[in-house]
N, C-alpha and C positions, 0 to 999 in steps of 0.2 A: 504493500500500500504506500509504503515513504517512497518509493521508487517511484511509482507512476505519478504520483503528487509531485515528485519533482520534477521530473520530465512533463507533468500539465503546465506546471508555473515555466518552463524552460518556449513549450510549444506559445502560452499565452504572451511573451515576453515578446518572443519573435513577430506573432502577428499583430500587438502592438504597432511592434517598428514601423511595420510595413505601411499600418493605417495611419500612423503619424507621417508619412512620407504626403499622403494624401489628404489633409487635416480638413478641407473643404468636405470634399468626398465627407469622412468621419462625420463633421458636424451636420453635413443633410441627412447623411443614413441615420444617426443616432435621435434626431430631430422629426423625422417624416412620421415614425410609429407615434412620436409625442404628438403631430400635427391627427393623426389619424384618431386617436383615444379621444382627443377633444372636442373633435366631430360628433363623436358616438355620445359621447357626455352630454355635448347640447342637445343633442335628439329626445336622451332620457330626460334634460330638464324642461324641454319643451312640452312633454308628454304628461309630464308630473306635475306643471303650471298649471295644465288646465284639471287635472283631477285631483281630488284633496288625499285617496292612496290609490296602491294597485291591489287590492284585494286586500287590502287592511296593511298594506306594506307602504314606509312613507318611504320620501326621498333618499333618506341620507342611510336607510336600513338598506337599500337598492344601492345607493354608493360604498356599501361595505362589501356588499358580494360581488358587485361586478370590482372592486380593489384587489379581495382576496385572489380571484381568477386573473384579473391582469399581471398579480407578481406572481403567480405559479406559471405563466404562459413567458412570463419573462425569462424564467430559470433559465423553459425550456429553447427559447428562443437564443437567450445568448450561449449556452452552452450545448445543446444540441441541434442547430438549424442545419450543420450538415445531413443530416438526415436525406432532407429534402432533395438534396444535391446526389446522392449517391448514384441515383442510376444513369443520368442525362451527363453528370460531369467527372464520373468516376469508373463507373463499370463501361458505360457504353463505349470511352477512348482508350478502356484500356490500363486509367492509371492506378485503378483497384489494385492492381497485381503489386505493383511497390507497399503494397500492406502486409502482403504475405509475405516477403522475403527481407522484412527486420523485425529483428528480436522483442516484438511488444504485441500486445494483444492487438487484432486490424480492428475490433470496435471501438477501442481505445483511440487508438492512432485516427480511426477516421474523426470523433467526436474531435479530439484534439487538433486537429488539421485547421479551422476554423472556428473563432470566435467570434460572432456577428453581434457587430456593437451595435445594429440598431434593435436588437430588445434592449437596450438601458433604457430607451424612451419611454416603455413598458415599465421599465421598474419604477421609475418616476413618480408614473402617472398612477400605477398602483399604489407606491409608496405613500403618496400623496393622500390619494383614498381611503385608504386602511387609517391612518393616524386623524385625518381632519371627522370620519363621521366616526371614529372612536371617541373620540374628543366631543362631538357633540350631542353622541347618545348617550352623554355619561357612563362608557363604559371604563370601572376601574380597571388599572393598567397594573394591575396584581403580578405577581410571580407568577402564580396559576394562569393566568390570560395569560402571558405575554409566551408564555413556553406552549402553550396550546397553539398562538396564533404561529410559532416558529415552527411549530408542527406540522399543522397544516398548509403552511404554503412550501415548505419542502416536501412534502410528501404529494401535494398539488403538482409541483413541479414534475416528481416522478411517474407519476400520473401521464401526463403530459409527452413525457419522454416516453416510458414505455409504449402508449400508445402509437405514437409516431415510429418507434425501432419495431411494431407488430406488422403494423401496413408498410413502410419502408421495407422491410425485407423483402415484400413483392418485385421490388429491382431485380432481383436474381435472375426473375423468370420475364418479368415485363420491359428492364431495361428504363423504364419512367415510373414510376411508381405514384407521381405526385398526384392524380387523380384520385388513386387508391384512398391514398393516405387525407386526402380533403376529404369523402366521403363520411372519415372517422372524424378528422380535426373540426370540422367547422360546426361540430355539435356543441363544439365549447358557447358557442354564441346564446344558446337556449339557458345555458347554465349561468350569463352573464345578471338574469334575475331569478327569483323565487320559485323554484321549483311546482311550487303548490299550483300557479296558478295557470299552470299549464294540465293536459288532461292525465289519468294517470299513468299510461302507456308511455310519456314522453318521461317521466319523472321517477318511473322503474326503468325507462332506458339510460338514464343518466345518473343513477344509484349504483345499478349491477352490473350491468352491460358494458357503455361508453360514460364510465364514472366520472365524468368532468364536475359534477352536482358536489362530491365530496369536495373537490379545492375549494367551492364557493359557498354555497347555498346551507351545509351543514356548520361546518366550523362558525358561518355568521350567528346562524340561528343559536347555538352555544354562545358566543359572546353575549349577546342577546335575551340569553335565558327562554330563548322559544323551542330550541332542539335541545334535551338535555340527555338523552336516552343517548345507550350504548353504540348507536349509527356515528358520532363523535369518535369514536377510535375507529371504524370501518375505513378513514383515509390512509393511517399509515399499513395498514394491513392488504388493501387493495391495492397499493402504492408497490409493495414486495411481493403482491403476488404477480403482478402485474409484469415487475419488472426482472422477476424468476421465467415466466413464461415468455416474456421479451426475447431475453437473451438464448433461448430455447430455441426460438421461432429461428434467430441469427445466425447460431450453430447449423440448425438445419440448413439453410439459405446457403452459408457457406460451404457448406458440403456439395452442393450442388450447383455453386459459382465457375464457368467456364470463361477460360478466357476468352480477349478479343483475339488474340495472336500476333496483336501489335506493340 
C-alpha cells in the first residue's frame, strides 16, 4: 500500500506539471464543471421560488443532497475519469498494452495515468453545499456528524467509481464503452433530490441496484434526523461490495483483452 501511495503522489506530481505548462487550459477545465453546477443550482432555485417544498422537502434540505452527491461525483471524477477514456484512447490505439508490461497493477496504472482537474469544480460547488445548508439547518457539526458525513461521501465516491470500472470494462469487448457506462452514470441525476418523491421502482432502483441514493439522499436524511434506521450504514457496505465485484468484472475483462498488434 506505501508503495503505490507513493508512486500515486509520484504519477499526480507529474501531471500537475504538465497542467501547469497549460494554466489557461487548467483554469477553464477546472472552472467549466463550477460554471455547469451553477446552472443546475439556479434551475433548482427557480423551481423552489415558486413552490413553498417538494413534497415537504425545502430548499436548502435539496441543497444538502444534491452537495453530498456532487462531492462523491467529485472523488470520482478527479481520480477516476480515466475510466471513460479506456476504450477510445487506450485499448482501441493500442497503448493499453504498456500497462501490462510494468511492474504495477494496469488498474492502478490506468487510474493513475490521469488526474482530471476539472472535478475540483465539483468539489467546490459541493463543498460549498454541504457546509452553507448544514449551517443553516442547524445541523450540529458533532464528532458523530462530521465522521458520518466523511463516510459517506467517501464511500459515495466508491460508489461512483465502482460503478463506472462495472460498465467501463465493457471496453474489452466494445472498444467504447462510454455509452454503456452513461446508461448506469446518468442515474446519479435522479439521486441529485429526494428519493421519496419519485415512484417506488425508481427509489428501489437507486437503493439496490444503481445505488447512487446512498451518496445523497440517505446520509442527508441522517443528518437531518429523517433516515435514522440501519439503510445509514448500507453506503459503506454497498461501496465494498460494489467495488469487490468491480474489480472482479476487471480481472475478467482483462483476461480476455487482445491486443491491437500495434
Amino acid at each position: 500500500m506505501r508503495r503505490y501511495l507513493s508512486l500515486y503522489w509520484l504519477f499526480l506530481v507529474q501531471r500537475l506539471k504538465i497542467l501547469m505548462e497549460y494554466r489557461v487550459n487548467f483554469i477553464i477545465g477546472a472552472s467549466s464543471t463550477l460554471i455547469l453546477q451553477i446552472s443546475s443550482l439556479l434551475t433548482i432555485w427557480v423551481v423552489m421560488s415558486q413552490i413553498p417544498s417538494l413534497n415537504g422537502w425545502s430548499l436548502y434540505q435539496i441543497l444538502l443532497i444534491y452537495g453530498l452527491i456532487t462531492l462523491a461525483k467529485s472523488i470520482n471524477h478527479m481520480f477516476a475519469d480515466n475510466l471513460w477514456t479506456l476504450g477510445r484512447q487506450y485499448i482501441r490505439t493500442g497503448a493499453f498494452d504498456r500497462f501490462l508490461v510494468r511492474p504495477i497493477d494496469p488498474l492502478f496504472h490506468l487510474l493513475a495515468d490521469r488526474f482530471c482537474h476539472d472535478g475540483i469544480g465539483n468539489f467546490l460547488v459541493g463543498s460549498v453545499l454541504v457546509i452553507l445548508s448544514v449551517k443553516l439547518l442547524g445541523i450540529p457539526l458533532t464528532a458523530q456528524n462530521i465522521f458520518h458525513l466523511t463516510i459517506a461521501i467517501l464511500s459515495g465516491g466508491a460508489i461512483f467509481i465502482a460503478l463506472n470500472l462495472i460498465t467501463g470494462t465493457s471496453a474489452f469487448w466494445l472498444m467504447d464503452a462510454v455509452p454503456v457506462m452513461r446508461v448506469v452514470f446518468d442515474n446519479h441525476m435522479f439521486a441529485q433530490y429526494p428519493l421519496n418523491i419519485y415512484p417506488k421502482a425508481i427509489s428501489i432502483l437507486l437503493t439496490w441496484i444503481i445505488p447512487y441514493g446512498l451518496a445523497s439522499y440517505y446520509p442527508a436524511g441522517y443528518l437531518m434526523g429523517i433516515n435514522t434506521g440501519w439503510t445509514i450504514w448500507l453506503g459503506p457496505l454497498m461501496a465494498a461490495v460494489l467495488l469487490f465485484l468491480g474489480y472482479r468484472v476487471w480481472r475478467f475483462g482483462l483476461r480476455h483483452y487482445a491486443s491491437t498488434g500495434s
